[in-house]
C-alpha positions as CSV (number, residue, x, y, z in Angstrom):
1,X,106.6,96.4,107.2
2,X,110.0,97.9,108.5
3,X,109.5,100.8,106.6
4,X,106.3,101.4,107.8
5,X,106.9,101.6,111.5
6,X,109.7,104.0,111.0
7,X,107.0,106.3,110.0
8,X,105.6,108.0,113.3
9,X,102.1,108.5,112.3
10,X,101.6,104.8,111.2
11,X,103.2,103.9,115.1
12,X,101.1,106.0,116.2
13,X,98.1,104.7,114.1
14,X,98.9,101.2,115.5
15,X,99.2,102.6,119.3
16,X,95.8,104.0,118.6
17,X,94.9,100.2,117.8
18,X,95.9,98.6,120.6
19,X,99.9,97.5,120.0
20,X,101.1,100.1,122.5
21,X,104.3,98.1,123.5
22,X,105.0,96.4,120.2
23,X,105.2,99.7,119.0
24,X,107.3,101.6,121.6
25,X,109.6,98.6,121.4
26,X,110.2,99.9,117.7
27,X,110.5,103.1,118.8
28,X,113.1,102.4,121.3
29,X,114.9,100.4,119.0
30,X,114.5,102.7,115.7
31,X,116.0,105.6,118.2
32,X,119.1,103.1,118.6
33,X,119.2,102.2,115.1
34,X,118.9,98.6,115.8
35,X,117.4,96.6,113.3
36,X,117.2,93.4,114.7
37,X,115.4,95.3,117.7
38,X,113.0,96.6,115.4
39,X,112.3,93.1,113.5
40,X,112.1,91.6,117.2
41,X,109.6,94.1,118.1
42,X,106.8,93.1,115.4
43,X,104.9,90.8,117.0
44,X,103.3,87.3,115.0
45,X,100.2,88.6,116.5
46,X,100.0,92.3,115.2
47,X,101.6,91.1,111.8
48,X,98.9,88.8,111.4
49,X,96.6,91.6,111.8
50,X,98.0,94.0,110.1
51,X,98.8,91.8,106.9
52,X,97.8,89.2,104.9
53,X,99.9,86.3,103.3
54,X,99.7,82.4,102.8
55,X,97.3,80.9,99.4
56,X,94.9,82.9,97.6
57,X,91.9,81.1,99.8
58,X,94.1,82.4,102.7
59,X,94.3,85.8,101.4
60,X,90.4,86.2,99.9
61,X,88.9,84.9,103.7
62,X,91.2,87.6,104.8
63,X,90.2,90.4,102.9
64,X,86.2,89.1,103.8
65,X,87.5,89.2,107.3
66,X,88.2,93.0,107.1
67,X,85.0,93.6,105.2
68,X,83.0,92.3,108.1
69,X,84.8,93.9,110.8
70,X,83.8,97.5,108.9
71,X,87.6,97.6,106.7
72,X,85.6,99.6,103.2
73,X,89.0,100.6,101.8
74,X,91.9,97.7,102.4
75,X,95.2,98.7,100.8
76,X,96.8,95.9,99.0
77,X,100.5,95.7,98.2
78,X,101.4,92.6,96.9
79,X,104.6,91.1,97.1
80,X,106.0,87.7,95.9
81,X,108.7,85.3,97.1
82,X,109.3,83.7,93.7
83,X,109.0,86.6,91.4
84,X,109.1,90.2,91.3
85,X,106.4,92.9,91.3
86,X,105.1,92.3,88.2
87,X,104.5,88.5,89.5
88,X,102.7,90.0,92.9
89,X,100.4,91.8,91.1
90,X,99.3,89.4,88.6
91,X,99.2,86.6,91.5
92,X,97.2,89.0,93.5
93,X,94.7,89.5,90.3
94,X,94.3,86.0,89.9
95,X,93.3,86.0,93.5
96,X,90.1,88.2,93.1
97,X,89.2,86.7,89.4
């Protein structure tokens, strides 16, 4: 996610959704050039929102979660701690078989 909140129109996205002062934290700290300011600055809560991670049940429930609160379009990027992106992707098609 550290790439994405260097962008200023996905800050200001998540401003818009309510994480105001995690996101001027990474502002702040982005305009020092201090990465361990910006890492500190993502909250558990907003990550938890903003992402999905944990066992497939985990991440299906998720993606229901976003249905129901009106999500149509989610973006998934998968990513894998024991493999590379070839091993995301086929880990997150095995997901939604």
């Amino acid at each position: 996610m550290q790439g994405y909140v260097a962008l200023p129109n996905y800050r200001n996205y998540w401003i818009d959704a309510g994480y105001e002062a995690e996101l001027e934290a990474v502002a702040t700290a982005l305009a020092t050039r201090d990465k361990d300011a910006v890492f500190a600055a993502m909250s558990d809560s907003w990550l938890e929102d903003c992402t999905l991670s944990g066992s497939a049940n985990r991440v299906r429930e998720g993606i229901e979660a976003w249905f129901d609160a009106g999500v149509s379009a989610p973006i998934l990027v998968p990513s894998s701690t024991s493999g590379g992106q070839i091993k995301a992707f086929a880990e997150l098609f095995n997901t939604f078989r």
